[in-house]
Backbone as CSV, one residue per row, in Angstrom:
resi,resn,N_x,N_y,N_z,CA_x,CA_y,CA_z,C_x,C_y,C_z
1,UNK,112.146,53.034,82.317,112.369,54.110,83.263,113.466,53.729,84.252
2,UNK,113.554,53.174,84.505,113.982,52.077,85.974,115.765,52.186,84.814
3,UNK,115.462,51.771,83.745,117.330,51.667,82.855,117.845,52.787,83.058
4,UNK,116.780,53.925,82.704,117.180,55.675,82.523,117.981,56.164,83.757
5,UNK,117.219,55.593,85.164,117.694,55.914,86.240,118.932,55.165,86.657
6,UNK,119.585,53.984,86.257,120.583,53.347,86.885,121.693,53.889,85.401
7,UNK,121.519,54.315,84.562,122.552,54.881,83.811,122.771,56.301,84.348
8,UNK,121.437,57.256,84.336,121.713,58.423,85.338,122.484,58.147,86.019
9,UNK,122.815,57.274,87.530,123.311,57.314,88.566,124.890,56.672,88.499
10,UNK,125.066,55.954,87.059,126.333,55.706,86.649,127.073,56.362,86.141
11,UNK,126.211,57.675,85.451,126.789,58.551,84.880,127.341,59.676,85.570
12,UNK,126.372,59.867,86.502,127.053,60.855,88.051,127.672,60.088,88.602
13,UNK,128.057,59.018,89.246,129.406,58.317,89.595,130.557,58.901,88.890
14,UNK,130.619,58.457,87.870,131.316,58.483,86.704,131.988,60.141,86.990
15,UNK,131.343,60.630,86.529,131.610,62.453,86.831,132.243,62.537,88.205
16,UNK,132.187,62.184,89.390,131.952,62.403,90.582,133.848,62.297,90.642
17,UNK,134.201,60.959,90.135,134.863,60.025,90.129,136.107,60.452,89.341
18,UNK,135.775,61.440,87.932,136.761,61.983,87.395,137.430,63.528,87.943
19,UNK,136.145,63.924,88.642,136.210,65.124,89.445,137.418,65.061,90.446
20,UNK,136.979,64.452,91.094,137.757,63.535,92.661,139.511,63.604,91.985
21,UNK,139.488,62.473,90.921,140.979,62.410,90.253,141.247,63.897,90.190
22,UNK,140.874,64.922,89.225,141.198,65.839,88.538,141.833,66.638,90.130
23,UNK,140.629,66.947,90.917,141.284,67.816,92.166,142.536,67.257,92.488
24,UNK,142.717,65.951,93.109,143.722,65.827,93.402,144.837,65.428,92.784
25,UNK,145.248,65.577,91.591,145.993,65.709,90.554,146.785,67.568,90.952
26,UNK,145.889,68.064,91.141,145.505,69.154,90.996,146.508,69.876,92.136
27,UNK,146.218,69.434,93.128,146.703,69.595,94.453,148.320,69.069,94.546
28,UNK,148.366,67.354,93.833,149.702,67.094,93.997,150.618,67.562,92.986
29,UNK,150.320,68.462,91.776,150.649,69.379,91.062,150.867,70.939,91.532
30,UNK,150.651,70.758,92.245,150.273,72.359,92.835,151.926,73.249,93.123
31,UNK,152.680,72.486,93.621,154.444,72.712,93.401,154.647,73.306,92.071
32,UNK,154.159,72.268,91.149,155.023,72.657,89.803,154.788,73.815,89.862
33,UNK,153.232,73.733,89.772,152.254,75.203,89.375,152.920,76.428,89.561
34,UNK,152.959,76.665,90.858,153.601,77.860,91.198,155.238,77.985,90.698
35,UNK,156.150,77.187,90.910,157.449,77.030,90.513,157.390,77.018,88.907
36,UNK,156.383,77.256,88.264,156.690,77.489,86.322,156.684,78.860,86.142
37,UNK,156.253,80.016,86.973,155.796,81.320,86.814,156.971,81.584,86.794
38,UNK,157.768,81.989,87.400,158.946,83.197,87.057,160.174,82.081,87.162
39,UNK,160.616,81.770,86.094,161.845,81.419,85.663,162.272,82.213,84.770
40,UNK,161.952,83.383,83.979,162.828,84.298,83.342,163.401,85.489,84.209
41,UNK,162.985,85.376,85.199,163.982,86.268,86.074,164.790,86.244,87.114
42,UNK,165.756,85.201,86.849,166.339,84.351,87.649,167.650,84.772,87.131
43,UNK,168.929,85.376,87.919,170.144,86.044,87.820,170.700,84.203,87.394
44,UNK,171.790,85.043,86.296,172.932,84.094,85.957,173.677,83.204,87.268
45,UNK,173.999,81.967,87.271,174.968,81.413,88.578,176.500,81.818,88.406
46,UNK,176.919,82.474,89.419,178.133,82.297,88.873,178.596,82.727,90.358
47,UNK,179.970,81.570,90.265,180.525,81.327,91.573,182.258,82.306,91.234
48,UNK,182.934,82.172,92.689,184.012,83.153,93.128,185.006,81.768,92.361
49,UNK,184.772,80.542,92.244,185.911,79.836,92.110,185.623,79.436,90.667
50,UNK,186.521,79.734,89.905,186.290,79.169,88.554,186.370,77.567,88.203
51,UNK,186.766,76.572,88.977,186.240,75.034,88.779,185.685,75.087,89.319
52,UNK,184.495,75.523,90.420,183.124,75.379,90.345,182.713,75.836,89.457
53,UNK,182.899,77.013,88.766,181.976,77.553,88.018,182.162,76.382,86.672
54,UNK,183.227,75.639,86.035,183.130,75.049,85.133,182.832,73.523,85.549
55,UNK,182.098,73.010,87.271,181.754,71.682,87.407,180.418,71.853,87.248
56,UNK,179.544,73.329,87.433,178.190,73.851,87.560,177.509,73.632,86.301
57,UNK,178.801,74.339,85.671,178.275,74.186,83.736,178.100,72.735,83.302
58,UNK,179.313,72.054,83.297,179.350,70.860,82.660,178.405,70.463,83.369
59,UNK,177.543,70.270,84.730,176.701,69.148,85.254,175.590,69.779,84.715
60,UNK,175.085,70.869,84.709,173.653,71.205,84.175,173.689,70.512,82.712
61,UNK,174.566,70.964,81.443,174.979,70.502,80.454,174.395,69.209,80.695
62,UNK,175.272,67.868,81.720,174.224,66.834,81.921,173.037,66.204,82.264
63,UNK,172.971,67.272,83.193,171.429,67.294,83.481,170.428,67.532,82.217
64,UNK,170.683,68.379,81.696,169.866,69.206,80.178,169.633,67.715,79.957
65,UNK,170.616,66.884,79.148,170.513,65.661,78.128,169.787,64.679,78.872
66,UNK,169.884,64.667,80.095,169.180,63.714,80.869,167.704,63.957,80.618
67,UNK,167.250,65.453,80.709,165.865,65.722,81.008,165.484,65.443,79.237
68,UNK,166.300,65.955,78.022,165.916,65.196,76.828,166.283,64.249,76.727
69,UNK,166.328,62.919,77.000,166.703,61.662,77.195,167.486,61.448,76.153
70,UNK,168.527,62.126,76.085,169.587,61.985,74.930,170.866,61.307,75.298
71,UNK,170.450,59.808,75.109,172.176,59.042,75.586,173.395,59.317,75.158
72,UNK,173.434,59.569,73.797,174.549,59.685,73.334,174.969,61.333,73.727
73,UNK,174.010,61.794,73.590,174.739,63.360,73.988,175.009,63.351,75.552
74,UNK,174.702,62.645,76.187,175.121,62.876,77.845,176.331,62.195,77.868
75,UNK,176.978,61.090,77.222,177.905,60.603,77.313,178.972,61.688,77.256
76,UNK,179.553,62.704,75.944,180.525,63.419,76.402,180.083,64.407,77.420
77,UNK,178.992,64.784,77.418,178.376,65.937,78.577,179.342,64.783,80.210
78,UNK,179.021,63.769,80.485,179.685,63.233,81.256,180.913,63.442,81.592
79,UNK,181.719,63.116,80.403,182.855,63.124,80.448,183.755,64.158,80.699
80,UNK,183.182,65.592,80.275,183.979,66.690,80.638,183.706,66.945,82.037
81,UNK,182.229,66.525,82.696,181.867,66.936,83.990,183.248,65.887,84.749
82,UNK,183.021,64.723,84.761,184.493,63.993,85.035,185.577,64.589,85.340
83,UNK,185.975,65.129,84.123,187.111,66.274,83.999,187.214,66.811,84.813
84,UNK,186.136,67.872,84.953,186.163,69.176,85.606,186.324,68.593,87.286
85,UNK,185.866,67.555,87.575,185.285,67.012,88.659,186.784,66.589,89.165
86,UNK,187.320,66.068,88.677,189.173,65.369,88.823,189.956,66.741,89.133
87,UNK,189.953,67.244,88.879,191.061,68.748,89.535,190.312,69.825,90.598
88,UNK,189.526,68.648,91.498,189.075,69.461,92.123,188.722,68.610,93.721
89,UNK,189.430,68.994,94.433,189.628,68.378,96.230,188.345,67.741,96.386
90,UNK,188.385,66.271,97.130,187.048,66.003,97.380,186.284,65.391,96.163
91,UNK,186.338,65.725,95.092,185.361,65.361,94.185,185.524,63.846,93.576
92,UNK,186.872,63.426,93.755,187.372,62.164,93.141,186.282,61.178,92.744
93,UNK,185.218,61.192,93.926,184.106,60.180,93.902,183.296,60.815,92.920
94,UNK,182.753,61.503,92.783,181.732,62.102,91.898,182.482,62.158,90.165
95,UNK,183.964,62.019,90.208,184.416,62.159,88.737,184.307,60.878,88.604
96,UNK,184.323,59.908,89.234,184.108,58.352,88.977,183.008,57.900,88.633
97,UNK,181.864,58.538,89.383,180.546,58.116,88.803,180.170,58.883,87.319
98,UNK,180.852,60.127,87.428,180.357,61.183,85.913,181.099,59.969,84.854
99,UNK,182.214,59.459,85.057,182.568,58.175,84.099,181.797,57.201,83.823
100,UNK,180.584,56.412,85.087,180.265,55.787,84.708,179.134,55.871,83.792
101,UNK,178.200,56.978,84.178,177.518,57.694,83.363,178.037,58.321,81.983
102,UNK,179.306,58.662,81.554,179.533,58.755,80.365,179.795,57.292,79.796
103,UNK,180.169,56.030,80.097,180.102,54.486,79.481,178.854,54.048,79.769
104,UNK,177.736,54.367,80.096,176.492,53.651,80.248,176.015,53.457,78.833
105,UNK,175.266,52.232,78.642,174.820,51.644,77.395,173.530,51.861,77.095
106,UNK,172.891,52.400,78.203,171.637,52.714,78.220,170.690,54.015,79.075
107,UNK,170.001,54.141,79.214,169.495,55.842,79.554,169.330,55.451,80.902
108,UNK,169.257,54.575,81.259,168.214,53.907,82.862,169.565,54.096,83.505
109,UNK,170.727,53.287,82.946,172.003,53.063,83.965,172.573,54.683,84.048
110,UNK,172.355,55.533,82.592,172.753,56.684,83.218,172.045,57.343,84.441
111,UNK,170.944,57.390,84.125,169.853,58.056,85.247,170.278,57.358,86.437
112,UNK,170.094,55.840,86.846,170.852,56.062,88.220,171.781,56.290,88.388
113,UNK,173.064,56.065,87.611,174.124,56.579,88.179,174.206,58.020,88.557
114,UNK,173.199,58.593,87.861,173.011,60.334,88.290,172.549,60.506,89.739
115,UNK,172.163,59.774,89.897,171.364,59.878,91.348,172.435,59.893,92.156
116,UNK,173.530,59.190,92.281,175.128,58.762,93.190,175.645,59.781,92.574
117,UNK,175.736,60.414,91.338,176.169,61.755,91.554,175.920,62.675,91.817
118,UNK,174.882,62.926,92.509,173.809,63.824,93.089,174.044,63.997,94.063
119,UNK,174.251,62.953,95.083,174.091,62.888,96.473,176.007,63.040,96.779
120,UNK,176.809,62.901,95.850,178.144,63.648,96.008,178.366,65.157,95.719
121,UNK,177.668,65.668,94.646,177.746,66.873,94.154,176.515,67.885,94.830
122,UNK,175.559,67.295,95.176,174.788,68.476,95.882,175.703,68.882,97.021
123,UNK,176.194,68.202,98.181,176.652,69.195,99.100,177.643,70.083,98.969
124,UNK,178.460,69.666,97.533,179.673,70.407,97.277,179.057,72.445,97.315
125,UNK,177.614,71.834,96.226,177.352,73.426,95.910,176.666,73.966,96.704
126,UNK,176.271,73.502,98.005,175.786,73.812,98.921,176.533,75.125,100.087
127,UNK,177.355,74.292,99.832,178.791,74.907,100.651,179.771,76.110,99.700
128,UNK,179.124,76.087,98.541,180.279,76.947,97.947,179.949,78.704,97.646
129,UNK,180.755,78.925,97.506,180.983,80.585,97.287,180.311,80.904,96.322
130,UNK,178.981,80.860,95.777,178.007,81.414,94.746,178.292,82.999,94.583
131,UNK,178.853,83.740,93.719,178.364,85.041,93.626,177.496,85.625,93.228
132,UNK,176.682,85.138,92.665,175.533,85.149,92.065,174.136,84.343,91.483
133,UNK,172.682,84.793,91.341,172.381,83.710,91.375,171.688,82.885,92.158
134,UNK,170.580,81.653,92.210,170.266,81.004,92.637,170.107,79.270,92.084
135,UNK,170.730,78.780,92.898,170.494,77.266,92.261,169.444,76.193,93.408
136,UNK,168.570,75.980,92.749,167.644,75.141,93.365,167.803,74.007,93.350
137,UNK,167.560,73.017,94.602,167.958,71.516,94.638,166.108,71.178,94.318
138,UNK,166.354,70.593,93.408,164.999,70.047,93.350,164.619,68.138,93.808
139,UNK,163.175,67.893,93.779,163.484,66.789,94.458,162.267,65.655,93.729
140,UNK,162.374,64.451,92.686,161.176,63.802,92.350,160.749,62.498,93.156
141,UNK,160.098,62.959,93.821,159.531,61.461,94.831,159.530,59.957,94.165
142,UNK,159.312,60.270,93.118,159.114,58.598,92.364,160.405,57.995,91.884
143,UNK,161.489,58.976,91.928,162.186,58.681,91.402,162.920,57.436,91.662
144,UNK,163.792,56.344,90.933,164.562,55.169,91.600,163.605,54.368,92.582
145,UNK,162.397,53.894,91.783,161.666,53.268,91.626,160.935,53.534,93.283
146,UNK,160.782,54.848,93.539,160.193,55.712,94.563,161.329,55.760,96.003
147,UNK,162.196,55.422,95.548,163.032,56.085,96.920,163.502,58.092,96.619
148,UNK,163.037,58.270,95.573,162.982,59.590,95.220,164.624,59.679,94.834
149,UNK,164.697,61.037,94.330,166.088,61.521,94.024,166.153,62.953,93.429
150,UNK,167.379,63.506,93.998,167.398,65.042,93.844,168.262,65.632,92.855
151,UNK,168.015,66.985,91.983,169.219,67.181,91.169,169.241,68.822,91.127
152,UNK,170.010,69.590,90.713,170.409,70.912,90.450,169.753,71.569,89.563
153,UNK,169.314,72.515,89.391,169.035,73.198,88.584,168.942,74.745,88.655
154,UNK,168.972,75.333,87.179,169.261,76.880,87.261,168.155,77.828,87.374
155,UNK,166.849,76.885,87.428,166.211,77.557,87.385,165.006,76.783,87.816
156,UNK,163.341,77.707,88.356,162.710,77.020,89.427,161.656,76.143,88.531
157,UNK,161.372,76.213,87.129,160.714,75.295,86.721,160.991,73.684,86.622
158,UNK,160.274,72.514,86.882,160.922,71.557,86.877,161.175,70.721,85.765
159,UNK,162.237,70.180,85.530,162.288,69.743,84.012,163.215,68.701,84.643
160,UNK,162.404,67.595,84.771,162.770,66.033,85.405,163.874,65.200,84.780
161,UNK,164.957,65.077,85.175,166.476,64.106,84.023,165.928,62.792,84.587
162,UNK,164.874,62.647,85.551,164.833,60.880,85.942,164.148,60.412,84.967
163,UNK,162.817,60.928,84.426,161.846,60.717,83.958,161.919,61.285,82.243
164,UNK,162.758,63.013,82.113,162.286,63.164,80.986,161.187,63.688,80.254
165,UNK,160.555,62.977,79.217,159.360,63.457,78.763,158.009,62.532,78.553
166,UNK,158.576,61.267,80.005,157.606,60.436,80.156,156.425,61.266,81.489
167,UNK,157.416,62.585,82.568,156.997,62.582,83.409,157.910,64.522,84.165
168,UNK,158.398,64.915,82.903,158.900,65.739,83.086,158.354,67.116,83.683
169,UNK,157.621,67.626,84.710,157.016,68.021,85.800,157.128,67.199,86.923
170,UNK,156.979,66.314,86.949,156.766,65.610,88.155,158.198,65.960,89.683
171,UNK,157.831,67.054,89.992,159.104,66.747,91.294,158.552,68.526,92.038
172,UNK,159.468,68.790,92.807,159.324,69.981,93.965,160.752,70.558,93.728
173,UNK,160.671,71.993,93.903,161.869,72.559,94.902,161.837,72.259,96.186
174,UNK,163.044,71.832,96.684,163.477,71.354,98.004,164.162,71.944,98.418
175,UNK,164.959,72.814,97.736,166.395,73.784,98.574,166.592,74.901,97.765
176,UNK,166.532,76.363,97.948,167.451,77.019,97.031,168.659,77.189,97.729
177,UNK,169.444,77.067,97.078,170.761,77.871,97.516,171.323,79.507,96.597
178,UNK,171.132,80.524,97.776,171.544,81.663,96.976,172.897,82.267,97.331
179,UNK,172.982,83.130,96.228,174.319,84.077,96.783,174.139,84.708,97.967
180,UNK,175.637,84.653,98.546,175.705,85.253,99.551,175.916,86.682,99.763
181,UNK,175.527,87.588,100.218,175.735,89.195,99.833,177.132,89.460,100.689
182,UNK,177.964,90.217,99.805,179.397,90.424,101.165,179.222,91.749,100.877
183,UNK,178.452,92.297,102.560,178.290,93.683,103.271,179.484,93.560,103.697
C-alpha cells in the first residue's frame, strides 16, 4: 500500500511538472502564436528607389537560404546582395560583409556574419521611401550565443536564418516598418 502511494505521488509530480513546462513554453511562444495568423495578407514591398528595391530582394533571397540552411545557395544569394549593396551611398560596409558571407566555408560563419549585416542594413530600410507594404524587423533572443540578433522580413511569421530548422519559430516582431501614405 505504502509503494502504491509514493508512486501515486511521483506520478502527480511528474504531471504537475510537465504541466508547469508546457504553460510556460506556452506563454514564451505566445509571439509566434499570434504573428503565424495572417501572413497571406500582407501587400507586396516595394520601394520609390529601385536599388533599394533590388538590395530588399537580393537580402530576403539571403535571408530565405539562411532560414533553409542552404550554404551553397546563400553564397551567390550573397554575392549579388554585395552587388546591389556597392552602387549604393553608405552601404560600402554592408557590401563587404554580404562578401564575407558569400566566401564563408561554413553555415555558422555565414550566420554571424549576417548578424553585422543586419545591424548595417536594418537602419538603411528604416529610413527609406517604402511605397508599399510592410517589412518587419524581427528579433531572436538566443541568437549569437544569446546576445540576440535581428533580421528583415516580408512577412509577420517567423522563419529564423540564425537557427533554421533546429529552432525556426523561435524569435518576435520588434519593428514594423510601413509605407508611408503621401496625402
Amino acid at each position: 500500500m505504502q509503494g502504491r502511494k509514493y508512486m501515486g505521488l511521483v506520478a502527480l509530480a511528474l504531471a504537475a511538472l510537465v504541466s508547469c513546462q508546457s504553460n510556460q513554453q506556452a506563454k514564451e511562444n505566445n509571439d509566434t502564436a499570434i504573428v503565424t495568423a495572417d501572413t497571406a495578407l500582407s501587400a507586396p514591398q516595394t520601394f520609390k528607389d529601385q536599388k533599394l528595391q533590388n538590395i530588399y530582394t537580393a537580402y530576403i533571397n539571403l535571408k530565405d537560404h539562411l532560414v533553409a540552411t542552404k550554404l551553397e545557395a546563400a553564397k551567390p544569394a550573397a554575392t549579388e546582395l554585395a552587388k546591389a549593396l556597392q552602387g549604393f551611398e553608405g552601404c560600402e560596409n554592408a557590401a563587404i560583409i554580404a562578401g564575407k558571407i558569400a566566401d564563408a566555408k561554413d553555415i555558422k560563419t555565414q550566420r554571424a556574419a549576417f548578424t553585422d549585416l543586419n545591424v548595417e542594413v536594418i537602419p538603411v530600410f528604416k529610413h527609406a521611401a517604402l511605397a508599399s507594404g510592410t517589412i518587419y524587423v524581427q528579433h531572436c533572443p538566443m541568437a549569437n550565443n544569446g546576445d540576440g540578433g535581428d533580421w528583415l522580413s516580408s512577412e509577420k511569421k517567423i522563419q529564423n536564418p540564425y537557427y533554421g530548422d533546429e529552432m525556426m519559430e523561435c524569435g518576435r516582431i520588434a519593428e514594423e516598418i510601413k509605407a508611408k501614405s503621401s496625402i
